[in-house]
N, C-alpha and C positions, 0 to 999 in steps of 0.2 A: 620861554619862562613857564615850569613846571608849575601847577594846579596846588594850591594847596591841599592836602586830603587828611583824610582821619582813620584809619585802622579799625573797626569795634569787632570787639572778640567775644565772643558771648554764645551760649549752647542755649540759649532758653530764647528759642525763635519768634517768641511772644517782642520779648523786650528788643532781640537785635534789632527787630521791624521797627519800633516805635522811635528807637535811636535813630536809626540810618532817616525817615522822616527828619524828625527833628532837624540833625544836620543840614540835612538837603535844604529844611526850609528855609535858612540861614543863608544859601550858597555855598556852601561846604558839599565840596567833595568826600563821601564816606562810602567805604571798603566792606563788607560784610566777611566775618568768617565764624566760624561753627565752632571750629577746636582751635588749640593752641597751635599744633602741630602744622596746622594746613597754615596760619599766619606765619609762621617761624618760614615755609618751605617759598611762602609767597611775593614775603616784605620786600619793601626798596630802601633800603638802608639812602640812596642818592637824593629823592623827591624828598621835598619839605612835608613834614608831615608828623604827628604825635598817633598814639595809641590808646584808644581804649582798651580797656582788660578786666573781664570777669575774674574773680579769684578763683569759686569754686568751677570747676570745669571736667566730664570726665576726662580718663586721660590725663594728657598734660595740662595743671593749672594754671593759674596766671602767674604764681610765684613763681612756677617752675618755666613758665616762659621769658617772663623778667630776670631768670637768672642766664638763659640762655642768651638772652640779649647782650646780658653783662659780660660774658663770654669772650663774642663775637666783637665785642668793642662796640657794640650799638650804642650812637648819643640820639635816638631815636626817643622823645620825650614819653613816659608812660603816666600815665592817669590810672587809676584803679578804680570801679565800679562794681560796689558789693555789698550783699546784702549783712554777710558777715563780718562786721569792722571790730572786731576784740585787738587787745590793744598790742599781743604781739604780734598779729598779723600785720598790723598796721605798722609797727612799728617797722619789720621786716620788710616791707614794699618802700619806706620811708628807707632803710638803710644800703637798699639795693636801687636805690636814687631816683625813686618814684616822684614823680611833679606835683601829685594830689592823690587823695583818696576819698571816695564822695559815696555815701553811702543809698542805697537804692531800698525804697522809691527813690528813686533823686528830683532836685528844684531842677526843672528846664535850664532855667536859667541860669542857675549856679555851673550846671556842667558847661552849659556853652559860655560861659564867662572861662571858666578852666581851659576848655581846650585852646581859646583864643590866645591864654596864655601861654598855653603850652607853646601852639605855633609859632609864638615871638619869642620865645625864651632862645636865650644863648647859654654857652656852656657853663657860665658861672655860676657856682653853688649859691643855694637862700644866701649861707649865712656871709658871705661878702658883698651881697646887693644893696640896692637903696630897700628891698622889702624887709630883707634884716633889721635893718637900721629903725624902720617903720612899727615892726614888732617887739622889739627890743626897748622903744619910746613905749609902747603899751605897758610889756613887765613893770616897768619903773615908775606906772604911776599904781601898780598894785599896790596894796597895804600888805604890811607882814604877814596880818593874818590871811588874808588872801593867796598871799604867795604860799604861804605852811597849807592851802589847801591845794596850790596846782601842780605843786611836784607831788605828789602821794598819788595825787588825780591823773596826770600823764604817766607814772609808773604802773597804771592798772589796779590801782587798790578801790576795795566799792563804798560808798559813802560811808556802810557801818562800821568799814578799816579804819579810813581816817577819821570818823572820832571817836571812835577808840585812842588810835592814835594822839590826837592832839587835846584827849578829854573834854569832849563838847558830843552834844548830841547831832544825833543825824539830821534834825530839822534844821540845825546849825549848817550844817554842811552844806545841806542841800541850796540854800541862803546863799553862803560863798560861792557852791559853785557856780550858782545861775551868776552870781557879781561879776567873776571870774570870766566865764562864755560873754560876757557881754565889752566887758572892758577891753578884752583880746581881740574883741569882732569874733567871736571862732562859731561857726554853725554848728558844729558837730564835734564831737567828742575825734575823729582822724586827723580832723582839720588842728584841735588845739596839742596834739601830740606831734605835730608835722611840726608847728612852730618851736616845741621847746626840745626837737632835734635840732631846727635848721638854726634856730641861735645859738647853740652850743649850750643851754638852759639843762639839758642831761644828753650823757652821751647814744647812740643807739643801742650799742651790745650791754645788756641788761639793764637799760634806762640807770646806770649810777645817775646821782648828781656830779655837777662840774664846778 
């Protein structure tokens, strides 16, 4: 019975160190690599095992590792770990069937919460699980107004858009979205865009609504 491990991919030898700790201190088996390239050349597509992945990377990034993955037919679960979470990025790591995107500094704990999921996740998408089911209970108890702020908000628009938008002030805004992050559970602005992919809430390729 193979070890469970964890992949982290990361050029900034500061951070890969403090990661690869972390894991360890847990009992987790973790993997250090520098570029994308040496991970790509390295991986065992056979051992259980998820990935972490820096976006910005010289060289080959993490998108462009994740797409390679997708390639290869990798079901090798990826996590994203970045300092740059803008919302097409995210969205993109989200459509190319990222597990999470956790922006850095990152919570300890939040990430080892993720990865543990990652390790137990099976092939099936969010949005046919019980966690779909779990998020999709959350949308429904939003208020209209609430909702008229989370689609503009997961499209990428910045608070002075949407109220513009929906003619209310930005202090308004700012109001709903905090309501919104809290009623979602979502910590972070990746996490509330992953959700209103994985429900079908907006599609990936130019965040339409659905």
């Amino acid at each position: 019975m193979h070890q469970q491990q964890v992949y982290v991919v990361d050029d900034d030898q500061g951070m890969l160190d403090s990661t690869l700790w972390l894991l360890e201190s847990v009992g987790l088996r973790a993997v250090p690599f520098a570029s994308g390239q040496a991970f790509l050349d390295s991986y065992n597509e056979d051992l259980p095992a998820c990935v972490l992945l820096d976006i910005r990377m010289p060289g080959m990034g993490g998108l462009a590792v994740q797409d390679a993955l997708r390639e290869r037919g990798s079901q090798l679960p990826v996590i994203f770990v970045s300092a740059h979470a803008d919302v097409p990025i995210v969205v993109r790591a989200f459509r190319g069937g990222a597990v999470d995107f956790i922006e850095k500094p990152y919570n300890e704990q939040l990430l080892l919460d993720s990865v543990q999921r990652a390790l137990r996740m099976n092939s099936r998408p969010i949005a046919s699980g019980p966690q779909a089911v779990d998020i999709r209970n959350r949308l429904a108890q939003l208020t209209p107004r609430e909702r008229d702020v989370l689609l503009p908000l997961v499209q990428g628009y910045s608070n002075r858009e949407i109220a513009e938008q929906l003619g209310i002030s930005v202090k308004t805004v700012d109001l709903y979205r905090s309501r919104v992050m809290k009623r979602m559970q979502a910590d972070s602005l990746p996490a509330l865009v992953g959700m209103a992919i994985g429900t079908g809430l907006v599609a990936p390729f130019g965040l339409q609504a659905l």
